[in-house]
C-alpha positions in Angstrom: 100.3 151.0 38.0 100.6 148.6 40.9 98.3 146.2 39.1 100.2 146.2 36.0 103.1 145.4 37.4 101.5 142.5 39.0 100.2 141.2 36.1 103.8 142.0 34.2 105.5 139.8 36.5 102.9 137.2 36.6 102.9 136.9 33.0 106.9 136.8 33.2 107.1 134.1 35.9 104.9 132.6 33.4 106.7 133.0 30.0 110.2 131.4 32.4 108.5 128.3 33.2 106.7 127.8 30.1 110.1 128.1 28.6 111.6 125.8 30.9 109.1 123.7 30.1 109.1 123.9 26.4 105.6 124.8 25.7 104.7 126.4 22.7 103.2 129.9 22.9 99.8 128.6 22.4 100.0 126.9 25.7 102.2 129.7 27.5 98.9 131.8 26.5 97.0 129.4 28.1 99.1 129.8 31.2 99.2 133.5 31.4 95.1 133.1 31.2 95.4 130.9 34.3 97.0 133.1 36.3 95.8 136.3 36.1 92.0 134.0 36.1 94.0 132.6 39.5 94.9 136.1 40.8 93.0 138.8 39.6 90.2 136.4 39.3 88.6 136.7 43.0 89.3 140.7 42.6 86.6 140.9 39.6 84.4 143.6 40.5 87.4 146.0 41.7 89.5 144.7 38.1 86.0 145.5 36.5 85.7 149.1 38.3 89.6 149.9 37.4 89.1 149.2 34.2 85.7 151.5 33.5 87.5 154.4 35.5 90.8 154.1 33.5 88.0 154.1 30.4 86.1 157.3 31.7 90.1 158.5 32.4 90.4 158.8 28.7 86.9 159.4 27.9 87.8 163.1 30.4 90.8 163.8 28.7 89.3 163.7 25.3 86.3 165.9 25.9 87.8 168.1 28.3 90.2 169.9 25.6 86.9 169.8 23.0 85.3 172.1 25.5 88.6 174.8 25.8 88.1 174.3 22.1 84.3 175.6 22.3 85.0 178.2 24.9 88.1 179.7 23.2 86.1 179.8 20.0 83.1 181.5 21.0 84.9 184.2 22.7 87.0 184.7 19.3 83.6 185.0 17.8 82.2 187.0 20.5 79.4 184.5 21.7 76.7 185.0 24.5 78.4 186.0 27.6 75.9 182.9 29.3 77.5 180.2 27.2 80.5 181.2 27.7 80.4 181.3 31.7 78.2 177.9 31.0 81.2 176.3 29.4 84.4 177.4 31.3 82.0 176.1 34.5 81.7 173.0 31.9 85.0 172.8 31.5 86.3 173.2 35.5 83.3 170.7 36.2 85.3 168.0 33.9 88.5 168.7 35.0 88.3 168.4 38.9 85.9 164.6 37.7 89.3 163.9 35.9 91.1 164.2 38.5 89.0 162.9 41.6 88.7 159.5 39.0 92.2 159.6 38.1 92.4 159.2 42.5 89.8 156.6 42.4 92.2 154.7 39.7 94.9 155.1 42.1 93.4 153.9 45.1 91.5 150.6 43.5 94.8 150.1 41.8 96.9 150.0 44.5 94.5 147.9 46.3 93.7 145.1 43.5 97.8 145.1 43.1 98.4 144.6 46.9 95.6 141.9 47.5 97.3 140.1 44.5 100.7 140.1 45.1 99.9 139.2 48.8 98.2 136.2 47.2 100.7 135.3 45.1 103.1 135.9 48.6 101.3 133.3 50.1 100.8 130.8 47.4 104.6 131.2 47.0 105.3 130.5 50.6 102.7 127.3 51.0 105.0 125.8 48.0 108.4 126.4 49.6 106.8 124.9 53.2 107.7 121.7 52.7 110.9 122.2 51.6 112.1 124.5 54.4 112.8 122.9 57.8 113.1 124.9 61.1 116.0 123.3 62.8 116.2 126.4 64.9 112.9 126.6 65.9 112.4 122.6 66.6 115.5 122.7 68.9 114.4 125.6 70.8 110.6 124.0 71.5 112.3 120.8 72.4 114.4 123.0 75.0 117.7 123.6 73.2 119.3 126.3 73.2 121.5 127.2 69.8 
């Protein structure tokens, strides 16, 4: 979730200054490109791994329900005891992988979010450096006192 958001308010700081700037939505398409390409860019092989274990995510969820499906059906039918057993073990099997890659989605999310946001921290702060003066800290090297 933390990514999203990240990329939701990159797109909206986006979408404000191509407003500002009256570019057409061509162009602010362009610039929402460039930034995530600027941000989530150097983070492609975790942005690649969130995004195939949100994919088996709802690969899991679909088949996992398919299998109750099977299992409840064959005992209505009175199936073989074996593949019954097979499929309920089937069935737990899938649901503790949904959830162990539903904590791997968590954890590379959190981390792709937090390396790009600190990015976009700094980027932030090396723009606003020139602007900001440090009266305080220039009189107290020189030996003032405030």
């Amino acid at each position: 979730m933390t990514v999203l958001f990240v990329m939701a308010t990159v797109l909206s700081v986006a979408m404000v200054h191509a407003v500002r700037k009256g570019l057409s939505m061509h162009l602010s398409l362009v610039l929402y490109h460039c930034l995530l390409l600027t941000y989530l860019g150097p983070h492609w092989p975790r942005v690649l791994a969130l995004t195939l274990l949100l994919l088996a995510t709802v690969a899991l969820q679909i088949v996992n329900p398919q299998i109750l499906r099977y299992v409840l059906d064959t005992a209505q039918h009175s199936g073989a005891l074996p593949t019954l057993i097979g499929a309920a073990v089937l069935f737990l099997v899938i649901g503790t992988l949904t959830q162990v890659v539903a904590a791997g989605t968590a954890y590379i999310s959190a981390d792709v979010g937090w390396r790009a946001t600190n990015r976009l921290r700094t980027d932030l702060v090396e723009r606003q450096q020139p602007f900001c003066t440090f009266r305080w800290a220039e009189s107290t090297i020189e030996g003032d006192s405030a």
